[in-house]
PyMOL Python script that loads the backbone (N, CA, C, O; Angstrom):
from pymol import cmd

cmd.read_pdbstr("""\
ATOM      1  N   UNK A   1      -8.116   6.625   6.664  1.00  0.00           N
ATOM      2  CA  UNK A   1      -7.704   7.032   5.336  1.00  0.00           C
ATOM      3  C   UNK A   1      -6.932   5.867   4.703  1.00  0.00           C
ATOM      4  O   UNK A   1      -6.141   5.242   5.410  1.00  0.00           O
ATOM      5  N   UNK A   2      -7.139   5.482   3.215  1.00  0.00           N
ATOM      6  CA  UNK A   2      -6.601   4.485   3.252  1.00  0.00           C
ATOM      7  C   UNK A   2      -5.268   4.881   1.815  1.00  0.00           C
ATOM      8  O   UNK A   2      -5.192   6.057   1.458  1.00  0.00           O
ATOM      9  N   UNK A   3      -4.700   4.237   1.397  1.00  0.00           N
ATOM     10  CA  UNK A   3      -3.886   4.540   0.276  1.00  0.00           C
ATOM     11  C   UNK A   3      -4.299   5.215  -1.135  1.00  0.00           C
ATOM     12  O   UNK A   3      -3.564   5.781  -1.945  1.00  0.00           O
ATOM     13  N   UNK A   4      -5.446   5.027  -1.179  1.00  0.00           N
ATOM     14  CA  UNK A   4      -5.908   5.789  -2.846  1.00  0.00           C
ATOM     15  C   UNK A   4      -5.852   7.384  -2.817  1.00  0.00           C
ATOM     16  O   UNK A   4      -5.477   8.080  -3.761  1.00  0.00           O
ATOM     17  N   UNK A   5      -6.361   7.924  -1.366  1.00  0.00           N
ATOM     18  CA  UNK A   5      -5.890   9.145  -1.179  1.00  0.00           C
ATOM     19  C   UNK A   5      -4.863   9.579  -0.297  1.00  0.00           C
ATOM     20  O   UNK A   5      -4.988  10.432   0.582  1.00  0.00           O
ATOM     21  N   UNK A   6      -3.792   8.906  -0.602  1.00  0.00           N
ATOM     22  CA  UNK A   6      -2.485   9.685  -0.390  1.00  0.00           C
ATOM     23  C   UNK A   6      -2.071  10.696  -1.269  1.00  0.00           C
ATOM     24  O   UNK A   6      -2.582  10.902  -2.370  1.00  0.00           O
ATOM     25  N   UNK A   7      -1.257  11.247  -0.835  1.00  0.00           N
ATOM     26  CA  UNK A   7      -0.046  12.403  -1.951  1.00  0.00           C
ATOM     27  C   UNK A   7       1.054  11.382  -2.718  1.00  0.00           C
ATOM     28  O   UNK A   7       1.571  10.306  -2.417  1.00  0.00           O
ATOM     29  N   UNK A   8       1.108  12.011  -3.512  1.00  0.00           N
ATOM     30  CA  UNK A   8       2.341  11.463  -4.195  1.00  0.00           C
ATOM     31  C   UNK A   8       3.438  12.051  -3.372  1.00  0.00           C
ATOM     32  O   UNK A   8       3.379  13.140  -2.800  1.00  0.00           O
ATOM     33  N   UNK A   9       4.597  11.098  -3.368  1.00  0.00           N
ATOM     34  CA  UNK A   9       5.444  11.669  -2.563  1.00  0.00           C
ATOM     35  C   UNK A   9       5.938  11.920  -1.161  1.00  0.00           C
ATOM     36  O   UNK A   9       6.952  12.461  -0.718  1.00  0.00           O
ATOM     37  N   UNK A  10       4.770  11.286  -0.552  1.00  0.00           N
ATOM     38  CA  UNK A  10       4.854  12.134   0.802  1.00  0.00           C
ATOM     39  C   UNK A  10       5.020  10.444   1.503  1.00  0.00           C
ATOM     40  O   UNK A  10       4.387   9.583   0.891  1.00  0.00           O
ATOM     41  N   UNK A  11       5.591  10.118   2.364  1.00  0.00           N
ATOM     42  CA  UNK A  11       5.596   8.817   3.108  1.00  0.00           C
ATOM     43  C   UNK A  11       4.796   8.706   4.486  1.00  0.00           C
ATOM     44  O   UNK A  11       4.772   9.441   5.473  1.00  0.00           O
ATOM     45  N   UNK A  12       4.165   7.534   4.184  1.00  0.00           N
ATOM     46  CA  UNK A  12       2.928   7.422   5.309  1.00  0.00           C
ATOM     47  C   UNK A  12       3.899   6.078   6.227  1.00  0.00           C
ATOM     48  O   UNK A  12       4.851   5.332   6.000  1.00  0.00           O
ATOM     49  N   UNK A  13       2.994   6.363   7.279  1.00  0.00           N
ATOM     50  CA  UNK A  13       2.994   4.745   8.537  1.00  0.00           C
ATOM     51  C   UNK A  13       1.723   3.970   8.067  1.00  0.00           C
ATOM     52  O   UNK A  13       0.680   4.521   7.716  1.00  0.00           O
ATOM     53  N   UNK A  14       1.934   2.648   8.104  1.00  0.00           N
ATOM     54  CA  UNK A  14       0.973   1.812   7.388  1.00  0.00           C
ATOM     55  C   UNK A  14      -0.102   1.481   9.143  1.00  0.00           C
ATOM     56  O   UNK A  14       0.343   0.926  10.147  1.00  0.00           O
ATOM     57  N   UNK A  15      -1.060   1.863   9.015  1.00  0.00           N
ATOM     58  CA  UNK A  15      -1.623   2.028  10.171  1.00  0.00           C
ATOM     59  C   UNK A  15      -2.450   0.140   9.832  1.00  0.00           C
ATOM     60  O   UNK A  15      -2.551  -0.220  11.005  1.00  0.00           O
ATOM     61  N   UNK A  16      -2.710  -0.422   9.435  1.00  0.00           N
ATOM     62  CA  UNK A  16      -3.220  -1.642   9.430  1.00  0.00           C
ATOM     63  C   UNK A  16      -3.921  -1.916   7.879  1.00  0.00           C
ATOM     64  O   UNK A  16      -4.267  -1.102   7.022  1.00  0.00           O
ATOM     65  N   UNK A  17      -3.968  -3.160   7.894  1.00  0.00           N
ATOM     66  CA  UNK A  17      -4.421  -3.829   6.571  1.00  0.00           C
ATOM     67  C   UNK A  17      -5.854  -4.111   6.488  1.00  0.00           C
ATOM     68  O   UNK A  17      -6.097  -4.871   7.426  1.00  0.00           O
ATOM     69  N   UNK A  18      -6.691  -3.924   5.970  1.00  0.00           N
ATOM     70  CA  UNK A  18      -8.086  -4.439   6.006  1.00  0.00           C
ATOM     71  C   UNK A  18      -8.228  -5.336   5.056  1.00  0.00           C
ATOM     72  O   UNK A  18      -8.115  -4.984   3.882  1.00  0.00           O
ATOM     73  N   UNK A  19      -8.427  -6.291   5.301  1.00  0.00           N
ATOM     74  CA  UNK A  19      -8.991  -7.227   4.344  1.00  0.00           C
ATOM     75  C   UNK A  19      -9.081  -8.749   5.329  1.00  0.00           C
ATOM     76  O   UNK A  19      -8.519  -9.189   6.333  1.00  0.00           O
ATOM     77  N   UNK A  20     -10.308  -9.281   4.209  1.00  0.00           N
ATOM     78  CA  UNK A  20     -10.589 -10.558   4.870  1.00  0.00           C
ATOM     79  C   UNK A  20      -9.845 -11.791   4.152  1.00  0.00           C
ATOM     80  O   UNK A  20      -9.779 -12.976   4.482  1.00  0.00           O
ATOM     81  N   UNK A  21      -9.398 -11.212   3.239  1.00  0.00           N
ATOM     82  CA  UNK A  21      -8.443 -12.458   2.111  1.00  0.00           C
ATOM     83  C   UNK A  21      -7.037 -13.111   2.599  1.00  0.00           C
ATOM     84  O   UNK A  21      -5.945 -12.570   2.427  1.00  0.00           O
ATOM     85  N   UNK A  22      -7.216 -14.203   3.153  1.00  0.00           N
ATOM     86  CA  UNK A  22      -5.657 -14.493   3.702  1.00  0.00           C
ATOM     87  C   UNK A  22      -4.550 -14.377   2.610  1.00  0.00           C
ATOM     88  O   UNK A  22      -3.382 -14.033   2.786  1.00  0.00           O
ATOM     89  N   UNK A  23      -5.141 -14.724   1.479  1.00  0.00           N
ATOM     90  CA  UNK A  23      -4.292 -14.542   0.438  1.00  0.00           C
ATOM     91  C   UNK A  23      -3.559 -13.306   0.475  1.00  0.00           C
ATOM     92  O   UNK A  23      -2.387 -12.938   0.556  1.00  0.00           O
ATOM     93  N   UNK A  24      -4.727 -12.801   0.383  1.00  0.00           N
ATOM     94  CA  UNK A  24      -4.363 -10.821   0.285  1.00  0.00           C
ATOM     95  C   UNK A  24      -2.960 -10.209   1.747  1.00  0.00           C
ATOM     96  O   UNK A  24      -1.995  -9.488   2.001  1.00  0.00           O
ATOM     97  N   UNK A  25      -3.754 -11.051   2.157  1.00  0.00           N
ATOM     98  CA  UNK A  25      -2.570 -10.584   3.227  1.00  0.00           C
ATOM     99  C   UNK A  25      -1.455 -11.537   3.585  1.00  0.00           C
ATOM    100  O   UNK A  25      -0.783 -11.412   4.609  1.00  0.00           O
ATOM    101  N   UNK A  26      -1.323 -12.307   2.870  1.00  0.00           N
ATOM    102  CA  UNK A  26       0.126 -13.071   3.180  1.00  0.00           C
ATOM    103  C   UNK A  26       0.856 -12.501   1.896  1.00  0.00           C
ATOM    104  O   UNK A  26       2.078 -12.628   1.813  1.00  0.00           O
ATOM    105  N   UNK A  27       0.134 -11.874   0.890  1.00  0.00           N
ATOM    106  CA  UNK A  27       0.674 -12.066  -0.218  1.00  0.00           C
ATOM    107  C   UNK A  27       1.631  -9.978   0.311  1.00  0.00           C
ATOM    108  O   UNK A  27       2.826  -9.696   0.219  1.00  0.00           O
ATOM    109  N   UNK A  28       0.475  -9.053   0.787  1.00  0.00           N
ATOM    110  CA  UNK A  28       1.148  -7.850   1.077  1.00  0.00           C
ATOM    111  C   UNK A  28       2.202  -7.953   2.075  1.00  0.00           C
ATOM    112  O   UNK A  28       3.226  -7.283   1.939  1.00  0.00           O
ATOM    113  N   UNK A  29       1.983  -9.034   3.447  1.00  0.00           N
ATOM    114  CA  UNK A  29       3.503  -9.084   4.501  1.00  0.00           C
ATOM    115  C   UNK A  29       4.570  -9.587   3.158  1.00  0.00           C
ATOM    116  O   UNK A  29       5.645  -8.988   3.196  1.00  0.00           O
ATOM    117  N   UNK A  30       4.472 -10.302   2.326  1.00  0.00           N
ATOM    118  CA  UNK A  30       5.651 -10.727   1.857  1.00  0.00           C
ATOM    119  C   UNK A  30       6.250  -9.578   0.697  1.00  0.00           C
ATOM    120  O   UNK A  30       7.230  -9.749  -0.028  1.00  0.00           O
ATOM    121  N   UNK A  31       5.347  -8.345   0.751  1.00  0.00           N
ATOM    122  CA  UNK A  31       6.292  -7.299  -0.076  1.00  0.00           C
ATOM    123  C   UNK A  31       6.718  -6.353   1.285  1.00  0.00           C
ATOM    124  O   UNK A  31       7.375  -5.328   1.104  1.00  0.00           O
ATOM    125  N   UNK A  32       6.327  -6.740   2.569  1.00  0.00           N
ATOM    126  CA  UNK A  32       6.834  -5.664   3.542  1.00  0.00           C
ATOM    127  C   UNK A  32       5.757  -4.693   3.867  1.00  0.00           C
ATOM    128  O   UNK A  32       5.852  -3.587   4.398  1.00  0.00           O
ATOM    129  N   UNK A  33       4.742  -5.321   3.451  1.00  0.00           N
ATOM    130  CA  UNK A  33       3.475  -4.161   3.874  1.00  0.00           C
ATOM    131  C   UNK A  33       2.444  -4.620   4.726  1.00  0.00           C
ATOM    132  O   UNK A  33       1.422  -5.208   4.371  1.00  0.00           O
ATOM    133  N   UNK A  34       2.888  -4.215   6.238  1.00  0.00           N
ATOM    134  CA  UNK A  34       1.892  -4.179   7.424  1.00  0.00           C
ATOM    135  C   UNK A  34       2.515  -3.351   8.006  1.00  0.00           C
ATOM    136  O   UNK A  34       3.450  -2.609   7.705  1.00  0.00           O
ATOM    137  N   UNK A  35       1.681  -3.600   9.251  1.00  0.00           N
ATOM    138  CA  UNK A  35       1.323  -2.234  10.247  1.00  0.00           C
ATOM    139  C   UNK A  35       3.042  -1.573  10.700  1.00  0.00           C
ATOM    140  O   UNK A  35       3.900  -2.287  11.219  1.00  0.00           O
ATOM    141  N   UNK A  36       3.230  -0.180  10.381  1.00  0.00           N
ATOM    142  CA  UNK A  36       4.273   0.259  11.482  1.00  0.00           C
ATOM    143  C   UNK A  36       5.372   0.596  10.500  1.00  0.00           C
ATOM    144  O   UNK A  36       6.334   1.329  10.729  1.00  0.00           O
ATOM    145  N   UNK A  37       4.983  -0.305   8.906  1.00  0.00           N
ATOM    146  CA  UNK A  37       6.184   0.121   7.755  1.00  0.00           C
ATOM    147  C   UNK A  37       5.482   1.318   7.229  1.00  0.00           C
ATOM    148  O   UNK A  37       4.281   1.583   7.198  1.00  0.00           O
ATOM    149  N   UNK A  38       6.887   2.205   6.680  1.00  0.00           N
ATOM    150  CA  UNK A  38       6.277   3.521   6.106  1.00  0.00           C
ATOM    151  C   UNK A  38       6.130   2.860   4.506  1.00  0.00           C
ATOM    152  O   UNK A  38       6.134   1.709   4.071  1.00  0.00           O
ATOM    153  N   UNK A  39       6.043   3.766   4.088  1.00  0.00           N
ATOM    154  CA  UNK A  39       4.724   3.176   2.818  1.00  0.00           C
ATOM    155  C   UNK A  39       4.887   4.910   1.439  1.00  0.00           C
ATOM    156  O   UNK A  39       4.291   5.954   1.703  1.00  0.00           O
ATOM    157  N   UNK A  40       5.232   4.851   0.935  1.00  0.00           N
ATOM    158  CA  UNK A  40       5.348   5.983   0.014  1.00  0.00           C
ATOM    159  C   UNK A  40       4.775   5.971  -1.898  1.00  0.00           C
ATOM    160  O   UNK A  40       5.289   5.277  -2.776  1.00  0.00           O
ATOM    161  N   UNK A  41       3.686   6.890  -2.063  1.00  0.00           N
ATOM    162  CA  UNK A  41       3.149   6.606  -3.640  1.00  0.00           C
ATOM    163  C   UNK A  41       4.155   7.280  -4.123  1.00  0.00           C
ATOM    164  O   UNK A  41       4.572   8.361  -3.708  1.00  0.00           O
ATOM    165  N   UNK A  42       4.589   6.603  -5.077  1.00  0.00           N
ATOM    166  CA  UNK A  42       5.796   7.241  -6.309  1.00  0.00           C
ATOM    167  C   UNK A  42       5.086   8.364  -7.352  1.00  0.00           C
ATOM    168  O   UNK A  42       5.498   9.440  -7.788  1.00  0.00           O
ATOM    169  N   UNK A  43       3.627   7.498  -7.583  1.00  0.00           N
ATOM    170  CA  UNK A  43       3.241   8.050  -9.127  1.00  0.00           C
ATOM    171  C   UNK A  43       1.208   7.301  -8.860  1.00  0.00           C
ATOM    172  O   UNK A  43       0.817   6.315  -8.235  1.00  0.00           O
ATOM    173  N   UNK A  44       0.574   8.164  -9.523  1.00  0.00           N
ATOM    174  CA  UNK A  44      -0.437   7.439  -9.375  1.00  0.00           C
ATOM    175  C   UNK A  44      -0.936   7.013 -11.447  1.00  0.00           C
ATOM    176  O   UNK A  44      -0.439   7.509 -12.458  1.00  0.00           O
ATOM    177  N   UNK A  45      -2.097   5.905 -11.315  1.00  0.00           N
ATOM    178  CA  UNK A  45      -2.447   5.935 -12.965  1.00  0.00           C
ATOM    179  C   UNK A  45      -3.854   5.712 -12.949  1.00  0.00           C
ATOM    180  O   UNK A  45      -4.576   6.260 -12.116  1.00  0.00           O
ATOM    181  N   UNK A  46      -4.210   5.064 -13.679  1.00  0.00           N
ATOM    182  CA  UNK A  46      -5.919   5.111 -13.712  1.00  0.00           C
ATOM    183  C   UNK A  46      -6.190   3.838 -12.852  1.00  0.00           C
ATOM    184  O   UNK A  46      -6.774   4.196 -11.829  1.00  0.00           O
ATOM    185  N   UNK A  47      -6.066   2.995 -12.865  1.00  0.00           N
ATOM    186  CA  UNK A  47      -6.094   1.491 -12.199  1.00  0.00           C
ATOM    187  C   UNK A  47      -5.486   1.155 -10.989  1.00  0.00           C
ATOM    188  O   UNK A  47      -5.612   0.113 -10.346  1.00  0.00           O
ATOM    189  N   UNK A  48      -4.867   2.063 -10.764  1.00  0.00           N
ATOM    190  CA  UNK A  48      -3.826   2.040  -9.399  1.00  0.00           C
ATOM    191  C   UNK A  48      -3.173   3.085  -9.174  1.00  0.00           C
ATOM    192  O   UNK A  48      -3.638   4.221  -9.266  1.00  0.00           O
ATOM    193  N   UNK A  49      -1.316   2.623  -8.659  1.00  0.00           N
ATOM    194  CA  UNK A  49      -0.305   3.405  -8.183  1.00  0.00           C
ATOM    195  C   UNK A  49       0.933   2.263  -7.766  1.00  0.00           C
ATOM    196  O   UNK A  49       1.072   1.081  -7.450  1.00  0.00           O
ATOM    197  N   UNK A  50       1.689   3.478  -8.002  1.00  0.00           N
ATOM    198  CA  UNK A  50       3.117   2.520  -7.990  1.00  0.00           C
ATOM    199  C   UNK A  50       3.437   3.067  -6.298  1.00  0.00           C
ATOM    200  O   UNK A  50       3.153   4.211  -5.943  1.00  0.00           O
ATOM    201  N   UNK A  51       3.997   2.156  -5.470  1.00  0.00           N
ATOM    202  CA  UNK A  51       4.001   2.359  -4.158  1.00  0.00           C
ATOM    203  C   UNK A  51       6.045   1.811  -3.638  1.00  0.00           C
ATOM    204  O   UNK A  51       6.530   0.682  -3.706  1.00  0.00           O
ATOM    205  N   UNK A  52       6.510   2.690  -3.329  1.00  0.00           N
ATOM    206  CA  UNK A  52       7.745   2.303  -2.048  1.00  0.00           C
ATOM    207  C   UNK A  52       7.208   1.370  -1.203  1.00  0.00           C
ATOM    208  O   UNK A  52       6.180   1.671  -0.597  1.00  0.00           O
ATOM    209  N   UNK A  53       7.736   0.234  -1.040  1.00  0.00           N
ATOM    210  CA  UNK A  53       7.792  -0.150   0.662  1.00  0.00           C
ATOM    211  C   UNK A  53       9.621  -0.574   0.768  1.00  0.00           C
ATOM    212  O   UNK A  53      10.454  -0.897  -0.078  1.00  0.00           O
ATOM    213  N   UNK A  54       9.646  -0.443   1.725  1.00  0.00           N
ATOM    214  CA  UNK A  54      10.961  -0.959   1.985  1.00  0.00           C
ATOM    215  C   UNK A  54      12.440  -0.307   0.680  1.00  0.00           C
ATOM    216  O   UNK A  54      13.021   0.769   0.540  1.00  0.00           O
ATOM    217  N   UNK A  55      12.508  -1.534   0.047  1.00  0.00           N
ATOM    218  CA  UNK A  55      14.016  -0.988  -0.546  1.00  0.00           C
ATOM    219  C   UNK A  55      13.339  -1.393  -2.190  1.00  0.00           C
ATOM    220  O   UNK A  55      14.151  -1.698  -3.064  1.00  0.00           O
ATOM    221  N   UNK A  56      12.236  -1.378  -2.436  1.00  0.00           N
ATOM    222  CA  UNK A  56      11.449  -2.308  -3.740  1.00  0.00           C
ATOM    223  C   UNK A  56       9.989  -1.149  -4.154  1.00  0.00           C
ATOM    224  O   UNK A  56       9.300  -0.485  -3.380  1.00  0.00           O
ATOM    225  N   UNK A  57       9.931  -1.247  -5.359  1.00  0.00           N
ATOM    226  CA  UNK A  57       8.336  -0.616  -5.839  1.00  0.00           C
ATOM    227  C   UNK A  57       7.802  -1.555  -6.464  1.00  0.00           C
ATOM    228  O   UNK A  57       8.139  -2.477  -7.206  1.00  0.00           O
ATOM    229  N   UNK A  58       6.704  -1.043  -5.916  1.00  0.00           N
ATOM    230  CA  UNK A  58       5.504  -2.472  -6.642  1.00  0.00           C
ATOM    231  C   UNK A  58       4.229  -1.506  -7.360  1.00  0.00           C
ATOM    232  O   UNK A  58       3.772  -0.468  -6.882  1.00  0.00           O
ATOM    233  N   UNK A  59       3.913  -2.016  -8.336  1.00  0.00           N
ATOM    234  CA  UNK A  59       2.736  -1.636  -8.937  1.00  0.00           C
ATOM    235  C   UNK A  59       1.507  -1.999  -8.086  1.00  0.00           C
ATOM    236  O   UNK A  59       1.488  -3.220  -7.928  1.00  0.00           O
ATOM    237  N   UNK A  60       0.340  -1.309  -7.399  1.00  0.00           N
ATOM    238  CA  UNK A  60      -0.822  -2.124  -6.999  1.00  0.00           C
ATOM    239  C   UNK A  60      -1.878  -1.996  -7.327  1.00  0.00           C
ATOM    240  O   UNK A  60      -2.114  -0.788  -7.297  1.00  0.00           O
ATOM    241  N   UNK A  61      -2.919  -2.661  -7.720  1.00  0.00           N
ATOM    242  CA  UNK A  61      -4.252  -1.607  -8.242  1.00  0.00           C
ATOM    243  C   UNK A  61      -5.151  -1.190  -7.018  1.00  0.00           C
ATOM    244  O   UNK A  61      -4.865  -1.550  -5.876  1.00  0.00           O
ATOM    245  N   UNK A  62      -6.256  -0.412  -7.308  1.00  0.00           N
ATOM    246  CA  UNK A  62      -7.155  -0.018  -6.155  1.00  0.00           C
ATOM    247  C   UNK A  62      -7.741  -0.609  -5.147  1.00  0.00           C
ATOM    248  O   UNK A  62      -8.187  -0.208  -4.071  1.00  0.00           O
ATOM    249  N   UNK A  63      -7.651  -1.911  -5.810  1.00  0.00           N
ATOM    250  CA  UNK A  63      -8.510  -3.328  -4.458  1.00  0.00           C
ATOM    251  C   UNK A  63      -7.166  -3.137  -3.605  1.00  0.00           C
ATOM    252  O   UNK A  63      -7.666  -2.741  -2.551  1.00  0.00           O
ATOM    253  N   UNK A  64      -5.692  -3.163  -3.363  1.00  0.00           N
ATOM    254  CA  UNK A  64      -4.991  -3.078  -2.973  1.00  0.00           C
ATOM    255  C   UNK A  64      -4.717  -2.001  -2.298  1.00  0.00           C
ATOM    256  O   UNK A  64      -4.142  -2.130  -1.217  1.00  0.00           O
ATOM    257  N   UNK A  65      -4.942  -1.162  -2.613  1.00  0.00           N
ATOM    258  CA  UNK A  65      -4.500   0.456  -2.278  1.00  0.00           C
ATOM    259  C   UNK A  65      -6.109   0.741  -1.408  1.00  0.00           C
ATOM    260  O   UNK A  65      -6.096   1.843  -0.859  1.00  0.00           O
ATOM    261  N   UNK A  66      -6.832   0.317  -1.296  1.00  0.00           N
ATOM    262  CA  UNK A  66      -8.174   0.803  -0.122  1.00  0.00           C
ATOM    263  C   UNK A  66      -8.299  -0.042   0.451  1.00  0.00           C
ATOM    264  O   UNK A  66      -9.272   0.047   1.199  1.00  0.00           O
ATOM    265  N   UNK A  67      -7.367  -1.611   0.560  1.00  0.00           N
ATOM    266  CA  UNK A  67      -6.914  -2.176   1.979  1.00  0.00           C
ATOM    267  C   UNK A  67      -6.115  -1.903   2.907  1.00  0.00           C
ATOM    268  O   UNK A  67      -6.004  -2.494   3.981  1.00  0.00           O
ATOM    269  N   UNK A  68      -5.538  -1.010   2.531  1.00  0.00           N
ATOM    270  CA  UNK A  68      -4.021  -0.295   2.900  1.00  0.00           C
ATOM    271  C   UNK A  68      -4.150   0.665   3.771  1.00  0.00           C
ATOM    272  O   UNK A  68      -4.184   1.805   3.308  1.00  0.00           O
ATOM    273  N   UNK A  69      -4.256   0.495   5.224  1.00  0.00           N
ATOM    274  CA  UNK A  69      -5.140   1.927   6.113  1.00  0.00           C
ATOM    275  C   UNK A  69      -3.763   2.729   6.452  1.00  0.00           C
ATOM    276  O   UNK A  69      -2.766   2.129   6.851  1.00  0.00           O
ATOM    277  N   UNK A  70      -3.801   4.367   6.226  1.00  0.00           N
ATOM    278  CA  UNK A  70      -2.415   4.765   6.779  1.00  0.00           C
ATOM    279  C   UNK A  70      -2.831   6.044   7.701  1.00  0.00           C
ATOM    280  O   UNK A  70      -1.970   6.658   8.330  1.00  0.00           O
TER     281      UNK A  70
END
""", "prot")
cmd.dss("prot")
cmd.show_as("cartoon", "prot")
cmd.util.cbc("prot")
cmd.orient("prot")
C-alpha cells in the first residue's frame, strides 16, 4: 500500500521507498522519509497531499506519494 491511499489523519510506519531516482531518494531521506519513520497525511488535494514527517509538513504530489510504501 503506498501513500495515496492512506487516511487522513491516521499515522503510518514508512515500510520502504520505491523508486529508482537517486535524486528522489536523497532528496525524501533529507525531509526524514525512509523506512521505520512514521509518516502522517494532514489533508489531501487534487495533485497530491500535505504529509507529517518528523517535526515539519511538506506538500508532495502523487509521483511522491506512490513511492512511499507504508
Amino acid at each position: 500500500m503506498n501513500l495515496t491511499v492512506a487516511e487522513e489523519g491516521k499515522e503510518y510506519i514508512i515500510r520502504a521507498i520505491e523508486t529508482d531516482d537517486e535524486e528522489l531518494n536523497a532528496f525524501l531521506f533529507s525531509l526524514g522519509c525512509y523506512s521505520g519513520e512514521p509518516i502522517t497525511v494532514i489533508s489531501r488535494r487534487r495533485g497530491g497531499c500535505t504529509v507529517s514527517i518528523k517535526d515539519g509538513r511538506y506538500n508532495i504530489d502523487n509521483q511522491l506519494a506512490e513511492a512511499i510504501l507504508i
